[in-house]
C-alpha positions as CSV (number, residue, x, y, z in Angstrom):
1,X,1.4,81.0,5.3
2,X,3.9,81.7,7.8
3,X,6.3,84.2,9.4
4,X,9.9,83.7,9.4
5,X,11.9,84.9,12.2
6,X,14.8,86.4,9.8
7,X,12.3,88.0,7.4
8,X,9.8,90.7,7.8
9,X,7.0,90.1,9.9
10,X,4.6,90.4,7.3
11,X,2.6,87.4,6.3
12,X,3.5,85.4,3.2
13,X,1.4,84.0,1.0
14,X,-1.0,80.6,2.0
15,X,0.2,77.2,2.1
16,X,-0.7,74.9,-1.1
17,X,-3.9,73.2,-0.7
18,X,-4.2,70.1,0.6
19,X,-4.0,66.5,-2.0
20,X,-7.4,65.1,-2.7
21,X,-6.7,62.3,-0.5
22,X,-9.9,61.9,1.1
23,X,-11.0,62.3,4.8
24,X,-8.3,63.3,7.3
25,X,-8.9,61.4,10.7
26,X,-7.0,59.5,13.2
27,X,-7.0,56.3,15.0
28,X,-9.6,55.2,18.0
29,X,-6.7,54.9,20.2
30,X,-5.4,58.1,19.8
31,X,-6.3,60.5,23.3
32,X,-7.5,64.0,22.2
33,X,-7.3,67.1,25.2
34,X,-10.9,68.4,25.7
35,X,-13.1,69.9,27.8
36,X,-14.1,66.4,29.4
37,X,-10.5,65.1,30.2
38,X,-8.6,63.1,27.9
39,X,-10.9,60.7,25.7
40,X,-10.2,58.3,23.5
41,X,-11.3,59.6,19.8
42,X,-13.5,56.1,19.8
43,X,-15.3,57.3,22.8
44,X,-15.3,60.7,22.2
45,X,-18.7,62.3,20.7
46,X,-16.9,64.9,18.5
47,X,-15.4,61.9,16.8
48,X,-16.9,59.8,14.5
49,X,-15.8,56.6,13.0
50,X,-14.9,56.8,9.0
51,X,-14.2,53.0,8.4
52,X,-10.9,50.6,8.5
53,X,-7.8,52.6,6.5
54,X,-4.8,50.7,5.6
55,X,-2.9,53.9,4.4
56,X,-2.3,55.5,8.0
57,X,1.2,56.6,9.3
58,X,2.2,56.3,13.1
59,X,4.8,58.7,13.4
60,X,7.0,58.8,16.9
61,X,9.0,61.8,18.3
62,X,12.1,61.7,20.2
63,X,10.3,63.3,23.0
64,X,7.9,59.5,22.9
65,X,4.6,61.4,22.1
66,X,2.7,59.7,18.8
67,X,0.7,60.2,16.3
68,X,-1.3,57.6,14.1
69,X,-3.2,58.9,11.6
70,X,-4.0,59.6,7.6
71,X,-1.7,61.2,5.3
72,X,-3.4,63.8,5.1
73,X,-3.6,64.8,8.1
74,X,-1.5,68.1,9.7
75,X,0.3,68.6,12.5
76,X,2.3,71.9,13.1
77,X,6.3,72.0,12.2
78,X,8.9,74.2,12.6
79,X,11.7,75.2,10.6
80,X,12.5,78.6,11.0
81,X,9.0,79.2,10.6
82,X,5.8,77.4,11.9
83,X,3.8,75.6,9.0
84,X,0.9,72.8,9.0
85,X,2.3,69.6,7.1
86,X,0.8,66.4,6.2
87,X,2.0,63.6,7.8
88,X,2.9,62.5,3.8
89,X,5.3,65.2,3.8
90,X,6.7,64.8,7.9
91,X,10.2,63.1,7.5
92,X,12.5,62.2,10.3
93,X,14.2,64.2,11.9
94,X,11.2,67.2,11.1
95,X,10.5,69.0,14.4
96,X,6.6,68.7,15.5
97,X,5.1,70.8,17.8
98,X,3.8,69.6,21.5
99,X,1.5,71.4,23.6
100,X,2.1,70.9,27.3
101,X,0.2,72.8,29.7
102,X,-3.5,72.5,28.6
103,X,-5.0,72.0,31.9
104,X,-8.1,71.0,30.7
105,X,-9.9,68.6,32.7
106,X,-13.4,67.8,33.8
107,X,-15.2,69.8,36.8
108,X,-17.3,66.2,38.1
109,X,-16.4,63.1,39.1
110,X,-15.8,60.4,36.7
111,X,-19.2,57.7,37.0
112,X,-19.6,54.0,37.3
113,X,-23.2,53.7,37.2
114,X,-22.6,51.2,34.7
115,X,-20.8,48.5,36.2
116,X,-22.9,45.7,36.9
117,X,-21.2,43.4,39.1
118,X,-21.5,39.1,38.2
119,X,-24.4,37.4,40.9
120,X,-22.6,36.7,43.7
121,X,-22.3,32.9,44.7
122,X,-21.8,30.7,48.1
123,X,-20.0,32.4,50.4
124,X,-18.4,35.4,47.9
125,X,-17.8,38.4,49.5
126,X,-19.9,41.6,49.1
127,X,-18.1,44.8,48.6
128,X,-19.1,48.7,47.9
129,X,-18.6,49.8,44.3
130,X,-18.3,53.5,44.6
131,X,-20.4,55.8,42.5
132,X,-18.1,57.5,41.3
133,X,-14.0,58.4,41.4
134,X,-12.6,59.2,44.6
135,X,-9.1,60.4,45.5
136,X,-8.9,57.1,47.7
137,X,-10.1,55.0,44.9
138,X,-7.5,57.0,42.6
139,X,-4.3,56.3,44.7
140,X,-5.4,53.1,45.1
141,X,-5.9,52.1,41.1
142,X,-1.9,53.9,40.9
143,X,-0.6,51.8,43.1
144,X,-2.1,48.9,41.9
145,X,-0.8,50.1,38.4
146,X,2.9,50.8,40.1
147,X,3.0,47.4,41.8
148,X,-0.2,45.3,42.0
149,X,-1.1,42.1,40.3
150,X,-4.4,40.6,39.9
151,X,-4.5,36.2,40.6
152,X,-7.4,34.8,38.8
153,X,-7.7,31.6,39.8
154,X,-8.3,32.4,43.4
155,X,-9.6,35.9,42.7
156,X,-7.0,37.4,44.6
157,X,-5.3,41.0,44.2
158,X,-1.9,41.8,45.6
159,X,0.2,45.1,46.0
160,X,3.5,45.0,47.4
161,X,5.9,47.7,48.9
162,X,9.0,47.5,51.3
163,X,7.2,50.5,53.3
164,X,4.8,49.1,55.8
165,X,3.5,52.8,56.2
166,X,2.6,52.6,52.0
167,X,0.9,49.5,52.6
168,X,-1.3,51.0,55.7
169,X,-2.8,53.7,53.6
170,X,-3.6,51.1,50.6
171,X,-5.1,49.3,52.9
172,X,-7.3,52.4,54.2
173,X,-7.8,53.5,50.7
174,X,-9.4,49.7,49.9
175,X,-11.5,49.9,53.0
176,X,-12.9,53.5,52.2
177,X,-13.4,52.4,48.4
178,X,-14.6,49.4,49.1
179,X,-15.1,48.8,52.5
180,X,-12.6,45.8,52.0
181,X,-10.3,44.8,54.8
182,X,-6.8,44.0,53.3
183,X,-4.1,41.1,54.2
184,X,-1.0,42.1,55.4
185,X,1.6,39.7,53.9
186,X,4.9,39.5,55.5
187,X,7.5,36.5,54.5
188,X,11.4,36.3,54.7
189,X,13.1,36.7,52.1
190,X,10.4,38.6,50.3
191,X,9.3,42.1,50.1
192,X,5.9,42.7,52.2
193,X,2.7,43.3,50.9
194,X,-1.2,43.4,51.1
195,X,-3.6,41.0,49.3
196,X,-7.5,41.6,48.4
197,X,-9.5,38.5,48.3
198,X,-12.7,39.6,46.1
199,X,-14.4,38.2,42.7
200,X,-16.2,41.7,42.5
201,X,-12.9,43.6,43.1
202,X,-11.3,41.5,40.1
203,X,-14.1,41.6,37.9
204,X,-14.1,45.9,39.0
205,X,-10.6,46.3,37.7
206,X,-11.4,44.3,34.6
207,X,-14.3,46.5,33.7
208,X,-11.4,49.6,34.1
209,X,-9.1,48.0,31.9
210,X,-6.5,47.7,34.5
211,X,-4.9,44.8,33.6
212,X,-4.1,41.8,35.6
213,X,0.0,41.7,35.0
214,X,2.7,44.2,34.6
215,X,2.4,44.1,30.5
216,X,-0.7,44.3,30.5
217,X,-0.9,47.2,32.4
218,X,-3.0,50.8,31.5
219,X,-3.8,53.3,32.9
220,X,-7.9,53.5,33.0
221,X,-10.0,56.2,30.7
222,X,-11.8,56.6,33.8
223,X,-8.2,58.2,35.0
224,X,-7.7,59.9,31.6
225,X,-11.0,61.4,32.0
226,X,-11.1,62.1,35.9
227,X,-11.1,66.0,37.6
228,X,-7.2,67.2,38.2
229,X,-7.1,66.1,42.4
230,X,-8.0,62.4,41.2
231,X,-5.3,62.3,38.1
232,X,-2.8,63.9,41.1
233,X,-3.9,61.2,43.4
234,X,-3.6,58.4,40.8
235,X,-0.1,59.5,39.8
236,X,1.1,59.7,43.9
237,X,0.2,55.9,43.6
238,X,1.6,55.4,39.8
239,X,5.3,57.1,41.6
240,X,5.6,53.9,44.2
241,X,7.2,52.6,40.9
242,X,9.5,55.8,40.5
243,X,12.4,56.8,41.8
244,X,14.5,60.4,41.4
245,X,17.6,61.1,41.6
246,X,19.9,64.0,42.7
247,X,23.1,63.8,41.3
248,X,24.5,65.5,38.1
249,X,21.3,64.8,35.8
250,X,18.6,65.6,38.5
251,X,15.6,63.4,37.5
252,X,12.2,61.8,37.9
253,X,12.1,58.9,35.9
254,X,9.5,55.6,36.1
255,X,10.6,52.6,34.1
256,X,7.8,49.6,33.4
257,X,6.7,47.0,31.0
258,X,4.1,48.4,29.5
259,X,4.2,50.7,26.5
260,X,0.6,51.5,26.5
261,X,0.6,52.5,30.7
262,X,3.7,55.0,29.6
263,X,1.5,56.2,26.5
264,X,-0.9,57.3,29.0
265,X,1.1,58.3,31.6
266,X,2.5,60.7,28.3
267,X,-0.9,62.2,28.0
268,X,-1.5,63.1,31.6
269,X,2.1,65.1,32.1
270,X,1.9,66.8,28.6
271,X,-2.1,67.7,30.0
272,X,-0.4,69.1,33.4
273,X,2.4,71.0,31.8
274,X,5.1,68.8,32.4
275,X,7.9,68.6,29.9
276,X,9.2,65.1,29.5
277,X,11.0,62.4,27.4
278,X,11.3,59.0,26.8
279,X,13.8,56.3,26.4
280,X,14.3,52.7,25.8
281,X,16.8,51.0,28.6
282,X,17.9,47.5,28.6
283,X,18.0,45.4,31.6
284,X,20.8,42.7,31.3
285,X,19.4,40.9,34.5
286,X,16.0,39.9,32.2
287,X,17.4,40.3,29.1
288,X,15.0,42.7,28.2
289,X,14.5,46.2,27.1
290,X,12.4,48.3,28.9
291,X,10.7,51.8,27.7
292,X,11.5,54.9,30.7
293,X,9.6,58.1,31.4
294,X,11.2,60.9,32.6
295,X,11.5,64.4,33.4
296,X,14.9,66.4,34.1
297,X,15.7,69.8,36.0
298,X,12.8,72.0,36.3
299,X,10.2,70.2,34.7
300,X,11.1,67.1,37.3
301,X,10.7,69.8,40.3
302,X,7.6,70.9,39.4
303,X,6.5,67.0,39.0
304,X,7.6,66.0,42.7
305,X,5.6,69.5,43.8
306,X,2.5,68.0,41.9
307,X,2.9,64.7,43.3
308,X,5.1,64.1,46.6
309,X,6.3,60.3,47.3
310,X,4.5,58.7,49.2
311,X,7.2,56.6,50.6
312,X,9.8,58.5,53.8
313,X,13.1,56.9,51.7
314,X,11.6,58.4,48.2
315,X,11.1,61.7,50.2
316,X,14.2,61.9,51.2
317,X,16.1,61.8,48.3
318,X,13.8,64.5,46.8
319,X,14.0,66.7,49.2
320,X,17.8,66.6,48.2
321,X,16.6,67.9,44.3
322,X,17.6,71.6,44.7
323,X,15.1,74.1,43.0
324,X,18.3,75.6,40.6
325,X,18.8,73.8,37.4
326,X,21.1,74.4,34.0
327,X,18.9,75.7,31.1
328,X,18.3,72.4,28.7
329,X,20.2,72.4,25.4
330,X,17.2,70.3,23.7
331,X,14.4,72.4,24.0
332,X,14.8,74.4,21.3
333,X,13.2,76.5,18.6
334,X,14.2,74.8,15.4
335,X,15.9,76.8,12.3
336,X,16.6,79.7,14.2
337,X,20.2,80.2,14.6
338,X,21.6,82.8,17.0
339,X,23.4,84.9,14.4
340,X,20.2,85.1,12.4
341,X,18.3,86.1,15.2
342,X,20.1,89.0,16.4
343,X,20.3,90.9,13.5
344,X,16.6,90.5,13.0
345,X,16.2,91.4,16.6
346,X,18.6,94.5,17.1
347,X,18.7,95.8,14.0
348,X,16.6,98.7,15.4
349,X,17.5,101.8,17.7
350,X,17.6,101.0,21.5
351,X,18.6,103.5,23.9
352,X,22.3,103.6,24.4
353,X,22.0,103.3,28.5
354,X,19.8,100.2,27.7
355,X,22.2,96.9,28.2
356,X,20.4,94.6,25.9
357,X,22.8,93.9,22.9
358,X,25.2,93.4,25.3
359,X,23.2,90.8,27.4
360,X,22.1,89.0,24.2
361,X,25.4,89.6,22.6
362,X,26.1,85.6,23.0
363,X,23.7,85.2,20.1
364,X,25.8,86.6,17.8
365,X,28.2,83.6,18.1
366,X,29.1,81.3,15.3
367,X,28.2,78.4,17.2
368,X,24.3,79.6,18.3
369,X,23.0,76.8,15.4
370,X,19.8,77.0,17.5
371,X,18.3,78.9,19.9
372,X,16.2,78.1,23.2
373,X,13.3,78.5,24.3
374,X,14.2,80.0,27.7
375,X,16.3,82.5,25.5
376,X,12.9,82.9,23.5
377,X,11.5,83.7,26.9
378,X,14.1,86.0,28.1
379,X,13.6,87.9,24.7
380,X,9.7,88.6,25.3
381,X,10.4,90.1,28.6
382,X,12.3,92.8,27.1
383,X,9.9,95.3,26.2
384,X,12.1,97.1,23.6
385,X,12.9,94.2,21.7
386,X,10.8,93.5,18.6
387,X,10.4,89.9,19.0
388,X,7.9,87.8,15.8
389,X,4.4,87.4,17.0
390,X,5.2,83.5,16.1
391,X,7.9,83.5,18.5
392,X,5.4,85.0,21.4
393,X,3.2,82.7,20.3
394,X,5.4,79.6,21.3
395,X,5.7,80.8,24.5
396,X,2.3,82.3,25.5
397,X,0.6,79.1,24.5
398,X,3.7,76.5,26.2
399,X,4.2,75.0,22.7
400,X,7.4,72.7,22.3
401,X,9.3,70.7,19.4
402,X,10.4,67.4,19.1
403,X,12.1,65.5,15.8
404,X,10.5,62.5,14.5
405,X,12.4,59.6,14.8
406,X,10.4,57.2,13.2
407,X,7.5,56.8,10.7
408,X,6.1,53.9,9.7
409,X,2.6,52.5,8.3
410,X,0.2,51.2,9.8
411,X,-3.7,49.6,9.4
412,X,-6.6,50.6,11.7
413,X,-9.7,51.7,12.4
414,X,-10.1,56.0,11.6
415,X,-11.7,58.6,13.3
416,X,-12.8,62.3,12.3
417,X,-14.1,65.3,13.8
418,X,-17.8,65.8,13.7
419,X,-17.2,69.5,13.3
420,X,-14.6,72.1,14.0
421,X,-12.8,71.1,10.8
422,X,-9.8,73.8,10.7
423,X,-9.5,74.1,14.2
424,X,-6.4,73.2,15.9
425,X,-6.4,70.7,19.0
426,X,-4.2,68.3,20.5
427,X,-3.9,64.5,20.0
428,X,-1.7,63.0,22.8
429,X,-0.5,66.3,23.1
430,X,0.8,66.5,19.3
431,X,-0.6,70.1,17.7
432,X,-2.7,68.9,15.1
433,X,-5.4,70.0,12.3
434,X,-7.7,68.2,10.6
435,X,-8.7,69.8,7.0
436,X,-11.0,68.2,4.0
437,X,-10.3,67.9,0.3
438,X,-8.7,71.2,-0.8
439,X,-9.1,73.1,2.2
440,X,-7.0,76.1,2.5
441,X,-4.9,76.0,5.8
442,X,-5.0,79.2,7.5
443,X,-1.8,81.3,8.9
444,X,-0.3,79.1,11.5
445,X,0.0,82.0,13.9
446,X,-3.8,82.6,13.7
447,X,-4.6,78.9,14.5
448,X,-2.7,78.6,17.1
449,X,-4.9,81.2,18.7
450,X,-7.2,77.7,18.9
451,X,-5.2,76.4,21.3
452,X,-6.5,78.3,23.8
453,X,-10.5,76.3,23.9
């Protein structure tokens, strides 16, 4: 069922049942928002592992959020109206919902009780594992992310940074994690930096899945899963490797050679409330193209309030941002037109001192093929104005749209929900619903009322 925004509020009738095409589940890799952080569905205990399916479509939004999962499984669309489609039926160019804004992470400290560290030999160091995730340890493991690189063969681990002030406080950050003194490297010619002679520490950031070179970089579910202070302190480290800037298109933008480190780094800015994008860029020096993060206006002022630079140049030029930004002309509600919207909105009896037909009046232009969000927002706030509960619902719950831009298939091992079948929830920040053979979908309006946990 669903409510259209040009039609009378009243519900229509239920969405077709679902194909018989067997369990509806999702990949391991996928990240799913709960109560514990952000988990992997292969580590999460509400999932459960269904077997190897080679009929699974990844599907990729403009926006650079994915989803890989069975055909039958539903994420919410709009269209002039909010409806749960397969991923069979998603085309591109279909606008999918993202939630940003869930907020949901863990009240304790992420544990490494079980990291055992290899015997130690000869001379080896010995160094401090800590118990469990500190904001020390976390800006340490984002700068290592932004600008660290592990050498193997003499068990060595380097970060580097043209601030010497950034390179003290890694330095403190080791020696409270670790109680591991650092190297300060300086050399002409190159750019300075602090080196960590440890087996343990190199084994340590193996066992996080840290990755020993820029490509190979992630960011570690112990991150993904860590208390809100500890994912801010990580990302502070992560922004050695951004940069803003202040001109025309005010931005925050960080631009790296790993895919999977940007998936991640998608997940814990949709999870904060952080609208964002992503594009590809190609670098003519390396001949290489390169995928970038970003967030523009409002969205990137809110993100530098989060997480401040830690470097004085970086600082600098934020502190040049502004706070006032032009509305966005891509966040928008999809298959409502401005026209449309009016004389569904106003065709009722307002006061005639009240002034707003006149300040909505622009929606009655020609050229309103779509309308905003913010103008969604605006709308709410009048109290006259009889706005569709799906509409409020968009806004009260921080739910965006993005168009597909690609879909393609795709072979892997699939995860389901133990329970909870019906019940909306978010998969790397993609609204989503999992439903068996010919289950009835309910009113998307009602389900989204599962967004709230």
């Amino acid at each position: 069922m669903r409510e259209s925004a040009v039609s009378s509020p009243a519900r229509a009738a239920q969405l077709p049942r679902s194909s018989r095409t067997g369990v509806a589940g999702v990949t391991g890799s996928m990240l799913v928002t709960s109560r514990e952080g952000l988990l992997r569905t292969a580590a999460s205990s509400e999932w459960q592992r269904c077997g190897t399916s080679s009929g699974l479509w990844k599907v990729r939004l403009r926006s650079g959020h994915t989803i890989e999962a069975s055909p039958n499984y539903r994420v919410l669309t709009c269209d002039g109206a909010l409806e749960w489609r397969a991923l069979s039926k998603i085309s591109v160019g279909d606008y999918v919902a993202v939630r940003y804004g869930a907020n949901l992470w863990p009240y304790r400290a992420t544990s490494f009780h079980d990291f055992l560290p290899p015997p130690a030999h000869g001379s080896q160091k010995t160094i401090r594992i800590p118990a469990v995730m500190t904001v020390q340890l976390a800006f340490f493991l984002g700068a290592y992310a932004a600008e660290g690189h592990t050498t193997r063969d003499n068990h060595t681990v380097t970060l580097t940074n043209s601030d010497l002030a950034v390179l003290d406080r890694i330095r403190e950050a080791a020696h409270k994690s670790f109680g591991l003194d650092g190297r300060l490297l300086r050399y002409l010619g190159k750019c300075p930096g602090v080196s960590f002679s440890s087996k343990t520490l190199v084994e340590y950031l193996s066992y996080l899945g840290c990755g020993t070179r820029a490509s190979e970089k992630r960011i570690p579910d112990a991150i993904l899963a860590s208390e809100r202070t500890h994912v801010l302190s990580f990302l502070q480290g992560l922004s050695l490797d951004a940069y803003v800037t202040s001109g025309p298109q005010k931005k925050w933008a960080i631009c790296v050679d790993s895919p999977g480190l940007l998936d991640d780094l998608q997940a814990l800015l949709t999870n904060l409330g952080i609208v964002h994008s992503r594009i590809r860029k190609y670098n003519s020096t390396y001949d290489k193209s390169y995928d970038e993060v970003y967030a523009s206006g409002q969205a990137a002022r809110a993100l530098l309030d989060l997480v401040p630079f830690p470097e004085a140049l970086k600082q600098q030029r934020a502190s040049l941002f502004g706070s006032t930004f032009s509305q966005s002309t891509v966040d928008i509600v999809p298959g409502v037109s401005g026209p449309q919207l009016y004389a569904r909105l106003f065709n009722v009896s307002l006061p005639a001192s009240d002034g707003t037909r006149k300040r909505f009046g622009f929606l009655r232009d020609s050229r309103s093929m779509n309308v905003s969000r913010n103008t969604i927002r605006r709308l709410s706030a009048e109290g006259m104005v009889p706005v569709p509960s799906w509409l409020l619902s968009i806004i009260t719950r921080d739910v965006h749209f993005s168009p597909v831009v690609s879909r393609n298939a795709s072979v892997a091992d699939m995860f389901t929900l133990r329970s909870r079948e019906g019940t909306p929830h978010l998969v790397n920040g993609v609204v989503a619903l999992t439903t068996g053979d010919y289950k009835h979908v309910d009113h998307a309006v009602d389900s989204l009322s599962g967004l709230n946990f």
